[in-house]
NUNU-876629 format. One line per 3 residues: number of its first residue (from 1); their letters; for each residue x, y, z of N, C-alpha, C. Coordinates in nm, 3 decimals. Layout:
# residues N
NUM) A) X/Y/Z/X/Y/Z/X/Y/Z  ... $
//
This chain:
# residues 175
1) XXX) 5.080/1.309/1.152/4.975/1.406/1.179/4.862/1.335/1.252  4.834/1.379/1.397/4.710/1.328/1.461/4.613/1.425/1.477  4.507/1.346/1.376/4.384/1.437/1.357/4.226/1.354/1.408 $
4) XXX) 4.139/1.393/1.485/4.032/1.268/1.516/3.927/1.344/1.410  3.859/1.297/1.404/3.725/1.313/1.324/3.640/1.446/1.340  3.623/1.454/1.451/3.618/1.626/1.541/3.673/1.756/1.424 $
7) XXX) 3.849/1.726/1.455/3.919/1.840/1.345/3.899/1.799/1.173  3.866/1.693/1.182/3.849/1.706/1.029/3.688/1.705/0.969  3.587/1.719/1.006/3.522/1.751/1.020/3.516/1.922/1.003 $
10) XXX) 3.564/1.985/1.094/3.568/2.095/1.100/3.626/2.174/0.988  3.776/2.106/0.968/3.831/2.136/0.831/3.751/2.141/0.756  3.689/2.060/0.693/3.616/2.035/0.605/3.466/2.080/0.548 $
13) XXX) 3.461/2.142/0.667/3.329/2.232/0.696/3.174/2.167/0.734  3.226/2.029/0.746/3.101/1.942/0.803/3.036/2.038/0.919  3.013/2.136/0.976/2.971/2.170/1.125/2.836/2.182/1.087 $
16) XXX) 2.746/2.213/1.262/2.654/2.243/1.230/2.533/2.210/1.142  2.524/2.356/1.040/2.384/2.311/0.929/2.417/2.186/0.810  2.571/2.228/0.829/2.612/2.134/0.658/2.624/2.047/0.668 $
19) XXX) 2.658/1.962/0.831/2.658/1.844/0.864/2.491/1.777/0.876  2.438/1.855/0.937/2.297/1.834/0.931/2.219/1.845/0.790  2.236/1.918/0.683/2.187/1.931/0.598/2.253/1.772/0.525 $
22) XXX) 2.379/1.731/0.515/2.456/1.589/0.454/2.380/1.505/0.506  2.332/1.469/0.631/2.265/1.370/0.696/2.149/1.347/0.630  2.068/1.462/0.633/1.921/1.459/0.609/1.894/1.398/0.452 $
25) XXX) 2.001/1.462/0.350/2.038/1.420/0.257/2.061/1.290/0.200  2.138/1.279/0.275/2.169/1.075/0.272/2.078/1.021/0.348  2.018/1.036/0.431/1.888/0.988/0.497/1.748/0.987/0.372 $
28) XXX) 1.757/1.057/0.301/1.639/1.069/0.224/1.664/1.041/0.109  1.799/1.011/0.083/1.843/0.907/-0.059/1.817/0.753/-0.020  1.841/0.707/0.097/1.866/0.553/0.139/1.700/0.576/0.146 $
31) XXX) 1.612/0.647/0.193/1.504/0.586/0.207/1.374/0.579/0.067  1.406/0.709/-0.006/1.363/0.689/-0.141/1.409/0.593/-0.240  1.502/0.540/-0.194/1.573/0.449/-0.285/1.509/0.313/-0.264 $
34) XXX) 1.467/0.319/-0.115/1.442/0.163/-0.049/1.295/0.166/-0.098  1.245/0.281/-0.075/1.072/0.269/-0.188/1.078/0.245/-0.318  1.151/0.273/-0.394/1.193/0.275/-0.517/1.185/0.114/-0.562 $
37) XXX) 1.266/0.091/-0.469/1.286/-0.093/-0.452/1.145/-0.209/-0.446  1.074/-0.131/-0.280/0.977/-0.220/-0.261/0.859/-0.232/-0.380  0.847/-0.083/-0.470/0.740/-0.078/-0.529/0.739/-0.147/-0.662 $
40) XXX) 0.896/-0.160/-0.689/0.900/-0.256/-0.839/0.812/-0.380/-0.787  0.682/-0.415/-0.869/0.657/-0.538/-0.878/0.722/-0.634/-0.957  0.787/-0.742/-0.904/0.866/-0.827/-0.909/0.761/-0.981/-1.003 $
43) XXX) 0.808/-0.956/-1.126/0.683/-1.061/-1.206/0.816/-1.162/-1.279  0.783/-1.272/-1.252/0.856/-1.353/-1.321/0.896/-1.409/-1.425  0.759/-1.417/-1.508/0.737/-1.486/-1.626/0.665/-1.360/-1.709 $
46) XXX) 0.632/-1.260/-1.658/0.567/-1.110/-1.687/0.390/-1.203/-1.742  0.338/-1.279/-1.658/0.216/-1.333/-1.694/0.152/-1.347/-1.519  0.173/-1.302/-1.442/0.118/-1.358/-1.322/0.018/-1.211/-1.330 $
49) XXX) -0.125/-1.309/-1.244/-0.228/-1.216/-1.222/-0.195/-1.167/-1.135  -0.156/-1.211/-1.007/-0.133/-1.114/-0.874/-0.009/-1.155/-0.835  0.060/-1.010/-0.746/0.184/-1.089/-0.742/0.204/-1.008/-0.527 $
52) XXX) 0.222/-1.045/-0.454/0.198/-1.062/-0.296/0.316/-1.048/-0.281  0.309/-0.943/-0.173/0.439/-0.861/-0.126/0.363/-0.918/0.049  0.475/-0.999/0.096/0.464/-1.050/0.256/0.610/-1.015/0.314 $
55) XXX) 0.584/-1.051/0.463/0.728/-1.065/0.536/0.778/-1.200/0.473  0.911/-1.230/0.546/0.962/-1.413/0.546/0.899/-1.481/0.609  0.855/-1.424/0.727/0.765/-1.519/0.871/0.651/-1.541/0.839 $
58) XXX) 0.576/-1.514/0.770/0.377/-1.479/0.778/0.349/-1.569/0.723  0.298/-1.735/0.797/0.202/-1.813/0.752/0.099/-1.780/0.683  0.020/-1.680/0.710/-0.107/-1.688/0.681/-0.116/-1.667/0.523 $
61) XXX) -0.007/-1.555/0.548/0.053/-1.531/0.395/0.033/-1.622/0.285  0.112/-1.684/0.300/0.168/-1.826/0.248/0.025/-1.881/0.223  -0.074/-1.909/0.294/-0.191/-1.953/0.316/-0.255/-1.874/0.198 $
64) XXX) -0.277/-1.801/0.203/-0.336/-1.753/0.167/-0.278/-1.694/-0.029  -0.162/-1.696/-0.032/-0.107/-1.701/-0.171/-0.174/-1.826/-0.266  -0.145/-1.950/-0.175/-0.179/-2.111/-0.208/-0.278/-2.090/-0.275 $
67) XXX) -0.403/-2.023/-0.182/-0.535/-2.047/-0.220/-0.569/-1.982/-0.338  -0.484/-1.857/-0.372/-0.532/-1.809/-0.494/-0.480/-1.889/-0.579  -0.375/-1.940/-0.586/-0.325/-2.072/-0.686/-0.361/-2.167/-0.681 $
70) XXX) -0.480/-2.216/-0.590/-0.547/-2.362/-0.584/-0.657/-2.284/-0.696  -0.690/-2.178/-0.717/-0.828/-2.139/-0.774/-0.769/-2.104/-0.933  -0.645/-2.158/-0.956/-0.591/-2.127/-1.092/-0.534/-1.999/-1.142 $
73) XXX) -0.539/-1.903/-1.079/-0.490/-1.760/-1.052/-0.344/-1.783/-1.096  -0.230/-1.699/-1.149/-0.106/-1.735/-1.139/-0.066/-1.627/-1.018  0.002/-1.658/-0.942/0.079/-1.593/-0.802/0.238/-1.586/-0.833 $
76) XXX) 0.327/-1.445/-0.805/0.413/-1.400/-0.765/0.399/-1.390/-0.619  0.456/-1.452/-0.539/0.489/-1.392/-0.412/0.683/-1.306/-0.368  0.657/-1.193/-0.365/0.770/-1.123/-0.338/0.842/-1.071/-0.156 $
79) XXX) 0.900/-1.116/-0.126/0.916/-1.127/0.029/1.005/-0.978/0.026  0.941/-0.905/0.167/1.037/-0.794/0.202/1.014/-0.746/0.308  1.083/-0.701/0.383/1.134/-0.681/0.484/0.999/-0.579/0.553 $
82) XXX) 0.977/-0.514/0.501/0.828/-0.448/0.557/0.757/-0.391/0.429  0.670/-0.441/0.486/0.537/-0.441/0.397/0.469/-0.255/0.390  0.508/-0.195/0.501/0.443/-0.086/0.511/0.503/-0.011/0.371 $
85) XXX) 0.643/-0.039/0.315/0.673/0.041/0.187/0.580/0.043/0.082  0.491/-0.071/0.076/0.440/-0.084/-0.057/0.326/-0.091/-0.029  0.256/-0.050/0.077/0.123/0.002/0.142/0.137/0.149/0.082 $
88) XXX) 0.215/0.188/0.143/0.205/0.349/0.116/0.216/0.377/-0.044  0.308/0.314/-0.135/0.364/0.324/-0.257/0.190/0.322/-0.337  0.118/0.191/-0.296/0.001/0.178/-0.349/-0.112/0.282/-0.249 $
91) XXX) -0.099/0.353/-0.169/-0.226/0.425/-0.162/-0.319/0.326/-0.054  -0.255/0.268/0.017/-0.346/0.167/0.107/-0.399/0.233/0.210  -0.509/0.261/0.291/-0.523/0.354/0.374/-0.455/0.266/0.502 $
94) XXX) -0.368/0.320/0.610/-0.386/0.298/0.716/-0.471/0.206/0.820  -0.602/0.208/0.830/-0.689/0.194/0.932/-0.770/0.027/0.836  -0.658/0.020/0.683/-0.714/-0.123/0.653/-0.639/-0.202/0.666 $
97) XXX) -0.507/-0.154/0.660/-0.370/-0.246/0.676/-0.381/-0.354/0.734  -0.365/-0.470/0.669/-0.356/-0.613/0.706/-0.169/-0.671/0.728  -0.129/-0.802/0.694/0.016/-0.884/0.668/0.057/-0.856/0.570 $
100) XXX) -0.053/-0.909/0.456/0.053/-0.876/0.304/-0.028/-0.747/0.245  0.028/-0.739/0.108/-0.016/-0.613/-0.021/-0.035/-0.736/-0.114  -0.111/-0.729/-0.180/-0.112/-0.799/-0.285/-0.168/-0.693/-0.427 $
103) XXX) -0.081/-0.682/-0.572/-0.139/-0.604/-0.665/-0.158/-0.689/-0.790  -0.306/-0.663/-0.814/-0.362/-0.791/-0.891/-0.467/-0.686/-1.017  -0.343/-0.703/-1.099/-0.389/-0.592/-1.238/-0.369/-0.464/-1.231 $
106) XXX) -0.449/-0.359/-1.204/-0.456/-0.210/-1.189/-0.498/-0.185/-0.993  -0.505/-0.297/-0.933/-0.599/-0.286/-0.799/-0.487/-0.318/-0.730  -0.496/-0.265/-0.635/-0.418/-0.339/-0.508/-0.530/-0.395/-0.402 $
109) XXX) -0.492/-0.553/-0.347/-0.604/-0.602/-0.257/-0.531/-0.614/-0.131  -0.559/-0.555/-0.030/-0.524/-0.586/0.111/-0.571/-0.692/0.217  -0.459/-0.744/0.268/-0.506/-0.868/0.369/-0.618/-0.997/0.292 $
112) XXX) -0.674/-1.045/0.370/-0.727/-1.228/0.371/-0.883/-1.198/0.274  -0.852/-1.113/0.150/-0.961/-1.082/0.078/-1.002/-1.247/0.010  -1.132/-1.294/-0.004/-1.181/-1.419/-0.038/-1.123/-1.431/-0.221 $
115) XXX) -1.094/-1.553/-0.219/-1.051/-1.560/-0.394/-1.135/-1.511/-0.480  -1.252/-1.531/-0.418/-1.384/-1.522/-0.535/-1.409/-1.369/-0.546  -1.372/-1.314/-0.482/-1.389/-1.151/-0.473/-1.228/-1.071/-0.574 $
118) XXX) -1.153/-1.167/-0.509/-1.015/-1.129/-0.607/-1.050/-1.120/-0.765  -1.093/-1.249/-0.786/-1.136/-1.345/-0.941/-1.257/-1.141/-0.999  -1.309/-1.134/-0.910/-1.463/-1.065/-0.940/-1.403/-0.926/-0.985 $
121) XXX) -1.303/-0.878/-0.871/-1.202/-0.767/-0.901/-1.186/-0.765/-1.073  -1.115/-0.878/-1.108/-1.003/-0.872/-1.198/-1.120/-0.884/-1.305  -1.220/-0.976/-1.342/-1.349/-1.008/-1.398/-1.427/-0.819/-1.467 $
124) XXX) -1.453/-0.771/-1.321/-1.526/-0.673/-1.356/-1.453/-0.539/-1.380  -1.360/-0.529/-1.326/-1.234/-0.437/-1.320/-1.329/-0.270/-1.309  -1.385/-0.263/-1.202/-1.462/-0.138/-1.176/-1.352/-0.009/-1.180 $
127) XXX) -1.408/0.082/-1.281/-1.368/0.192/-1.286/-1.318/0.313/-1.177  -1.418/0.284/-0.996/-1.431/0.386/-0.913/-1.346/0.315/-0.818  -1.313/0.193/-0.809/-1.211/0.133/-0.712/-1.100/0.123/-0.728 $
130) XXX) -0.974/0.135/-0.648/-0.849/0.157/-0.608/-0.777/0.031/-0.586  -0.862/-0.052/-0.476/-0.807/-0.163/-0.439/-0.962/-0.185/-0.344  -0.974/-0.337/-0.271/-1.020/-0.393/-0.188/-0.937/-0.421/-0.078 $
133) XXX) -1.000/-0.469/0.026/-0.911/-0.478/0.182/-1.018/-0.572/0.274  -0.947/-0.638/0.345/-0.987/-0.674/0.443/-0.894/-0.682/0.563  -0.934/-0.602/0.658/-0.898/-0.516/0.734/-0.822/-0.614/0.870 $
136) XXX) -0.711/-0.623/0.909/-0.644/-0.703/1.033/-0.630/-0.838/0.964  -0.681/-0.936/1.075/-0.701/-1.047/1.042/-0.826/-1.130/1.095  -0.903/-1.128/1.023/-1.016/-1.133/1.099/-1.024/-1.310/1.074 $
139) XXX) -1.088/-1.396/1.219/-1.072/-1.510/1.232/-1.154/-1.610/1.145  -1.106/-1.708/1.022/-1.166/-1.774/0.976/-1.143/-1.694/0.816  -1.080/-1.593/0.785/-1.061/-1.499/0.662/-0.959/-1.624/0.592 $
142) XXX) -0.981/-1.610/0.444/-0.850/-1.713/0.395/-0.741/-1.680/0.449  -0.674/-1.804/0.469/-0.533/-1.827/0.536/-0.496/-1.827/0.702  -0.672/-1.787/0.705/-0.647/-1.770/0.861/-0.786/-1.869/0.936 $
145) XXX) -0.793/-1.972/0.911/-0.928/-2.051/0.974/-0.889/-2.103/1.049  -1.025/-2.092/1.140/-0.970/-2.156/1.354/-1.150/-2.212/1.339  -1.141/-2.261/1.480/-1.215/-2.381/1.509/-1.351/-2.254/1.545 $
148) XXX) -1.333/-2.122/1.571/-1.460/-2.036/1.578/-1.438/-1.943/1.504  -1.505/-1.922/1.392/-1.467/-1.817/1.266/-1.576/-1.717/1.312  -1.553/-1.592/1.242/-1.665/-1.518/1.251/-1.693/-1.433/1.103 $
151) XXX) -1.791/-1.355/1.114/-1.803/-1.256/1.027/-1.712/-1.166/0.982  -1.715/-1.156/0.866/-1.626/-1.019/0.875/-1.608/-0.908/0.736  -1.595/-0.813/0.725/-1.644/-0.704/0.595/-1.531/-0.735/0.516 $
154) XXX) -1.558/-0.700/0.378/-1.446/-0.648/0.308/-1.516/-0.496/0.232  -1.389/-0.414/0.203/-1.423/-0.279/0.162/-1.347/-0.254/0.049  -1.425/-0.118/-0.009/-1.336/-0.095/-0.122/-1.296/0.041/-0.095 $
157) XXX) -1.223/0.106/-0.168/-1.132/0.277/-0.135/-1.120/0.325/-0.288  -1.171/0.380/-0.320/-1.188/0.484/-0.479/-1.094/0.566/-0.476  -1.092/0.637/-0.550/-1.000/0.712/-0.633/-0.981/0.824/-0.495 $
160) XXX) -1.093/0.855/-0.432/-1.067/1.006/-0.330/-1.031/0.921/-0.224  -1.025/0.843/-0.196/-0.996/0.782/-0.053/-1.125/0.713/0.037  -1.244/0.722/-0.039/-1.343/0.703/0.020/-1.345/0.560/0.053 $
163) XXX) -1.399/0.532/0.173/-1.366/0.375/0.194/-1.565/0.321/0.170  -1.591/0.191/0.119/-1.719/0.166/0.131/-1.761/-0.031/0.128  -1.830/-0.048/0.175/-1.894/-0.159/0.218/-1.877/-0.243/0.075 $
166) XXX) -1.794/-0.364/0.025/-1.832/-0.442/-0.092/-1.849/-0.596/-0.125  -1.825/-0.656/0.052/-1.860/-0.727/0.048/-1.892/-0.802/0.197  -1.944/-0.889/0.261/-1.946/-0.980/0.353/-1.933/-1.081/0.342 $
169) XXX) -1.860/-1.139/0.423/-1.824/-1.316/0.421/-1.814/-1.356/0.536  -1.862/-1.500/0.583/-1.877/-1.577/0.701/-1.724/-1.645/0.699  -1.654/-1.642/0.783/-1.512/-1.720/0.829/-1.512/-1.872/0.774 $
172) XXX) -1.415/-1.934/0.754/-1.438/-2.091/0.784/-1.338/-2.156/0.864  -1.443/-2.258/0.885/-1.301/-2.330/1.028/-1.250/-2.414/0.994  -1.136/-2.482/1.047/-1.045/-2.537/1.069/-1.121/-2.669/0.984 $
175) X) -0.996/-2.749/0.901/-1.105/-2.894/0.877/-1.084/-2.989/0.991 $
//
């Protein structure tokens, strides 16, 4: 019996909506599933304060994990394939999106936030904040110091989405 994929298909009643409706289906199982995945925080010893969701490639990353563990912090770092899953999973806005996610207690902190502001997070554990961010990569931010640093904000995002001013820090350069 020579049958191609075409007639059996058809047999089978794949055409059309039902084929399209199977797709969309399995399209939206593989991808809820793959969120499902990124958002388990991955804790090792179930004692780490923060635990950093990066790519494989991202120095700064790396840089910047160190430093919270030079400051005595315990660090999980969890590597995956894109970071945008567990941006969205945590509520990160868009327009702060940095390299990594990092979730440190009840907060999620975005991008090259200073340790001492992490430490202050976890310290004061404010009721109206969501997470902190520092926004791209701004030059001289931990993990990222060059020979001309500059200024640069960090913000916080509450419960409605509101984004607001919580801290400033001067860059540092290169030793």
């Amino acid at each position: 019996m020579n049958m191609n994929i075409n007639n059996l298909m058809v047999r089978s009643g794949l055409t059309g909506r039902n084929l399209k409706l199977l797709i969309a289906t399995g399209l939206l199982a593989a991808f809820t599933s793959g969120l499902a995945w990124a958002a388990q925080p991955v804790d090792t010893d179930g004692q780490a304060d923060v635990t950093v969701y990066k790519s494989e490639f991202c120095g700064c990353c790396t840089k910047w994990a160190e430093q919270l563990e030079q400051s005595g912090l315990d660090v999980d770092v969890v590597v995956v394939k894109d970071t945008r899953l567990i941006k969205t999973q945590l509520g990160v806005p868009r327009e702060l999106a940095s390299c990594h996610t990092a979730v440190v207690g009840k907060y999620w902190v975005e991008g090259h936030v200073p340790v001492d502001l992490v430490t202050r997070l976890l310290q004061e554990q404010p009721k109206n904040i969501k997470g902190i961010a520092v926004a791209g990569m701004p030059p001289g931010s931990p993990g990222m110091e060059v020979p001309n640093p500059s200024a640069y904000k960090v913000l916080s995002v509450d419960d409605s989405g509101n984004v607001a001013w919580y801290a400033t820090r001067m860059g540092k350069s290169t030793p």
